[in-house]
C-alpha positions in Angstrom: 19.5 -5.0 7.3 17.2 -3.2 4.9 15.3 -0.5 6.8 11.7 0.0 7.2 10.0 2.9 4.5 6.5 2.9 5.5 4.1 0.7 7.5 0.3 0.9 7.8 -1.2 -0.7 11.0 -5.1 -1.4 11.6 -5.7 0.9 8.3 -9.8 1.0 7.7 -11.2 3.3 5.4 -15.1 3.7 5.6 -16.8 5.5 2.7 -20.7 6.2 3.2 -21.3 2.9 5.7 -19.2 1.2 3.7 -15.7 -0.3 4.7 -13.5 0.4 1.7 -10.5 -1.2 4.2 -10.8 -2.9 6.9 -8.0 -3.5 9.4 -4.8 -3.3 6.8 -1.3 -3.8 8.0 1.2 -3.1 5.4 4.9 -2.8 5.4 7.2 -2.0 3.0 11.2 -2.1 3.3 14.0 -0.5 1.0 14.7 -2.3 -1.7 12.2 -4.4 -1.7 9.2 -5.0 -4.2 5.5 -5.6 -2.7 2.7 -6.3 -4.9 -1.1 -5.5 -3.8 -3.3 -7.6 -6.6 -6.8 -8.5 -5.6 -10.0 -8.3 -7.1 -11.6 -5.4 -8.6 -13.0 -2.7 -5.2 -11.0 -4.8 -3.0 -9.7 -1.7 -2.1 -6.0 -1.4 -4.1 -6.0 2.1 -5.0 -7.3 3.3 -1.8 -4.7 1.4 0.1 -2.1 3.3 -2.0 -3.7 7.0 -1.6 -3.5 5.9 2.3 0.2 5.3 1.9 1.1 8.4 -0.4 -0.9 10.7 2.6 -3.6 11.1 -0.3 -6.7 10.2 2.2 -6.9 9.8 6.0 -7.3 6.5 7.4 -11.2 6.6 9.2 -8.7 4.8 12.2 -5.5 2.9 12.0 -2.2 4.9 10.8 0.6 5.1 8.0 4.0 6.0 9.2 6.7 6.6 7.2 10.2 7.1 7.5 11.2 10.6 8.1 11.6 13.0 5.0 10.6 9.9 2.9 10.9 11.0 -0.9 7.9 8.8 -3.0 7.3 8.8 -6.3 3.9 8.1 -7.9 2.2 7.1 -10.9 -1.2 7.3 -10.7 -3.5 4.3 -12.3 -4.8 6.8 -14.9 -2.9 9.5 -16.8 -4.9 10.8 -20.0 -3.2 13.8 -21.4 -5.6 17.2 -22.8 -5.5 16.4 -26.8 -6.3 20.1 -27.3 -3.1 20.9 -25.0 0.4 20.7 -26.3 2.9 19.3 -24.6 5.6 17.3 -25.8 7.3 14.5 -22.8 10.7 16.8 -22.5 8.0 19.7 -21.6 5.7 17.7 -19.4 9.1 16.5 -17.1 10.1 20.0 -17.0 7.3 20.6 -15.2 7.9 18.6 -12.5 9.3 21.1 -9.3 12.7 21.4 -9.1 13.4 19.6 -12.6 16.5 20.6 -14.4 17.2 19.9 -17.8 20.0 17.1 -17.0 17.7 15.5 -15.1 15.0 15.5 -17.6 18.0 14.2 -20.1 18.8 11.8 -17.8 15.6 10.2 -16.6 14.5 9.7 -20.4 17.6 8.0 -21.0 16.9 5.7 -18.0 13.6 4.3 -19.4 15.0 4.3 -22.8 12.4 7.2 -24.0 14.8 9.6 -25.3 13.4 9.3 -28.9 10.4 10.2 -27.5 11.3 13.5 -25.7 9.9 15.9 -28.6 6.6 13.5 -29.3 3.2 15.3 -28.1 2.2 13.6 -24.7 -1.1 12.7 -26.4 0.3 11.0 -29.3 1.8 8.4 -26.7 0.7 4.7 -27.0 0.1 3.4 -23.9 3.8 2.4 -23.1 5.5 4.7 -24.2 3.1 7.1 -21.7 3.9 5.1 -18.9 7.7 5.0 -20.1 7.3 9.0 -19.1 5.2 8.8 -16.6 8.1 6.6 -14.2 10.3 8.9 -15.7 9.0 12.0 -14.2 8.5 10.1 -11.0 12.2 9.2 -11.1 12.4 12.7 -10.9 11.9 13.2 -7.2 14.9 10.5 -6.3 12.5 8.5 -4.7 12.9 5.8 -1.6 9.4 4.8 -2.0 8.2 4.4 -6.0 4.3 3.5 -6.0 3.0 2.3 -9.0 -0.3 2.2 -9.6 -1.7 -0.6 -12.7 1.9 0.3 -14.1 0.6 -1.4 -17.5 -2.3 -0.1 -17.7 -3.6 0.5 -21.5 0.1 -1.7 -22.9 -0.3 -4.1 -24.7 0.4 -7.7 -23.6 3.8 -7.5 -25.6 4.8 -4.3 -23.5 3.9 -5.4 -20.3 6.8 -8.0 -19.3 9.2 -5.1 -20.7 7.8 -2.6 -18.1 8.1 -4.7 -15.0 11.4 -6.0 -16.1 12.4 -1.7 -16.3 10.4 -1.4 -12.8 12.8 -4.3 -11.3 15.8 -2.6 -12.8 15.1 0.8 -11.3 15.3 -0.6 -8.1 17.8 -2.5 -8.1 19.4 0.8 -9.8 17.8 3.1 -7.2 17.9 1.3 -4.3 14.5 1.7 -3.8 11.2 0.1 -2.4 8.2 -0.4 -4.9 5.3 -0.6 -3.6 2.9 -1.7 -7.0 -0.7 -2.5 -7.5 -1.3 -4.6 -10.1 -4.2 -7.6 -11.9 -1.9 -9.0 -13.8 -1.2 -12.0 -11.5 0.8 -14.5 -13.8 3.0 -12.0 -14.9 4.0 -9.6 -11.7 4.4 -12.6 -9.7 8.1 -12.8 -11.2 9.0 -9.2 -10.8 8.2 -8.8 -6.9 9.5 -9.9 -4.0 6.0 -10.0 -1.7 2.9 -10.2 -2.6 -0.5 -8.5 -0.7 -3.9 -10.1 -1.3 -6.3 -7.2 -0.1 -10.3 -7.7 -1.0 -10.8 -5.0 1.8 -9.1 -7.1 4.5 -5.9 -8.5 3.9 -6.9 -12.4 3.1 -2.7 -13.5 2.7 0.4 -12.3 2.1 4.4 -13.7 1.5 6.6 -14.8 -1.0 5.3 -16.0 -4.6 5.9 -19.2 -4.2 4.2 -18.9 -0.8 0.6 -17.5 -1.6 0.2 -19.8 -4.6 -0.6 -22.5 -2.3 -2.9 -20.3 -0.1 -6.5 -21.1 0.5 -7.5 -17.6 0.1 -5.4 -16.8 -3.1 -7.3 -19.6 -4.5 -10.3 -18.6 -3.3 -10.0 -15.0 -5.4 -7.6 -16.1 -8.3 -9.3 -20.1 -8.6 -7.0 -23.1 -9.3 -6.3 -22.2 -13.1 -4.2 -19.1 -11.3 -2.4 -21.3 -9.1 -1.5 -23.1 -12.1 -0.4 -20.4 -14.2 1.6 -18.7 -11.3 3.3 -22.3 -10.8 4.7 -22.1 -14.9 6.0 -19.0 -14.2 7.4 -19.3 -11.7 9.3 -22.3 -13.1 10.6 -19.5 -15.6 12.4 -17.2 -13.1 13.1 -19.6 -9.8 16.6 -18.4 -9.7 14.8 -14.5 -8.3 12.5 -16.0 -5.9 12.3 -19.8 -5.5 13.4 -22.8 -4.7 14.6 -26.0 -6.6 11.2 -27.7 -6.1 9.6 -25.0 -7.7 10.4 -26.7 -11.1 8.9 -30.5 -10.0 5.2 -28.5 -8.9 5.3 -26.1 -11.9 6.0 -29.0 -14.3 3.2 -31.2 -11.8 0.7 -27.8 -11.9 0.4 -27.7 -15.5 0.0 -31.3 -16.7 
């Protein structure tokens, strides 16, 4: 039985009269990949400082596993032009870092050619390529990912959630991700959290497609999309039928 990393009951966040979350339960176990998507101020990000221990809940709580190690990359990294800093330097920093591990976590997101390269000459993927790599870092039982593609191109973007699932499967770790991209993460995780400040549905991929309230923020076309693909990797996460209502979806 996978074991429990972190769970958020009756989580509400209120922000100048204004409910940023309202009445959020969350759980996340080890191993497993949970995807928050939702629309934009639906409240993503501030779910995700609320796990990390970031901000305090206005009522509700987060509990977390005791000594939990989480590893975090933020929605927006942009690195000080006028600063230099090449990626070897900029993991280095990290407490505790040696060298090996630096070495090592590079290796594992298949950066090393980029270890002398000034952070601020990055593209986008290649950035985020460091920036998981200096949250591997920490050996983490929790990774939280937040818009792991942001500024990668659309080519990039199937390559960094395919490196995401292999670091947990890797790791042995839970992955807690917020993402927009709903066509695409859909088949990388394993559950999938539709937050637009409440929690409107939650489950399986193959589960929320069909949801009222999914198609209520994402629209029909959505469904559809999210039925092709996941046609394309039904062996992870679906069922045989999968392939008769993908096929049915986008006719």
């Amino acid at each position: 039985m996978s074991e429990t990393l972190v769970t958020a009951r009756g989580v509400t966040v209120v922000r100048d009269g204004r409910a940023i979350l309202d009445n959020v339960d969350l759980e996340v176990r080890d191993g497993e990949i949970v995807t928050i998507i939702g629309p934009n101020g639906g409240g993503k990000t501030t779910l995700l400082k609320a796990v990390l221990g970031l901000l305090a809940p206005t009522s509700g709580s987060v509990e977390r596993r005791r000594n939990l190690r989480m590893g975090y990359v933020p929605q927006r990294f942009v690195p000080d032009r006028g600063l230099p800093l090449t990626a070897r330097r900029f993991l280095a920093l990290a407490p505790g870092a040696r060298s090996e591990d630096c070495d090592r976590a590079l290796h594992e997101m298949g950066a090393e050619s980029l270890a002398d390269a000034q952070l601020a000459t990055l593209s986008g993927g290649e950035l985020q390529r460091i920036l998981l790599a200096r949250a591997l870092l920490r050996k983490p039982e929790l990774l939280l990912l937040d818009e792991p593609t942001q500024g990668v191109d659309l080519g990039g973007e199937q390559d960094l959630y395919e490196l995401i699932t292999t670091v947990r499967d890797r790791h042995a770790c839970g992955v807690l991700m917020v993402s927009h991209h709903v066509h695409v993460v859909m088949g990388t995780t394993d559950r999938v959290v539709c937050l637009n400040r409440y929690v409107t549905c939650s489950g399986r991929p193959t589960e929320i497609r069909r949801d009222r309230e999914y198609l209520k923020l994402f629209g029909e076309n959505a469904a559809a999309l999210l039925g092709v693909y996941a046609h394309h990797h039904h062996d992870h996460h679906d069922d045989a039928s999968v392939e008769a209502s993908a096929r049915q979806e986008a006719s």
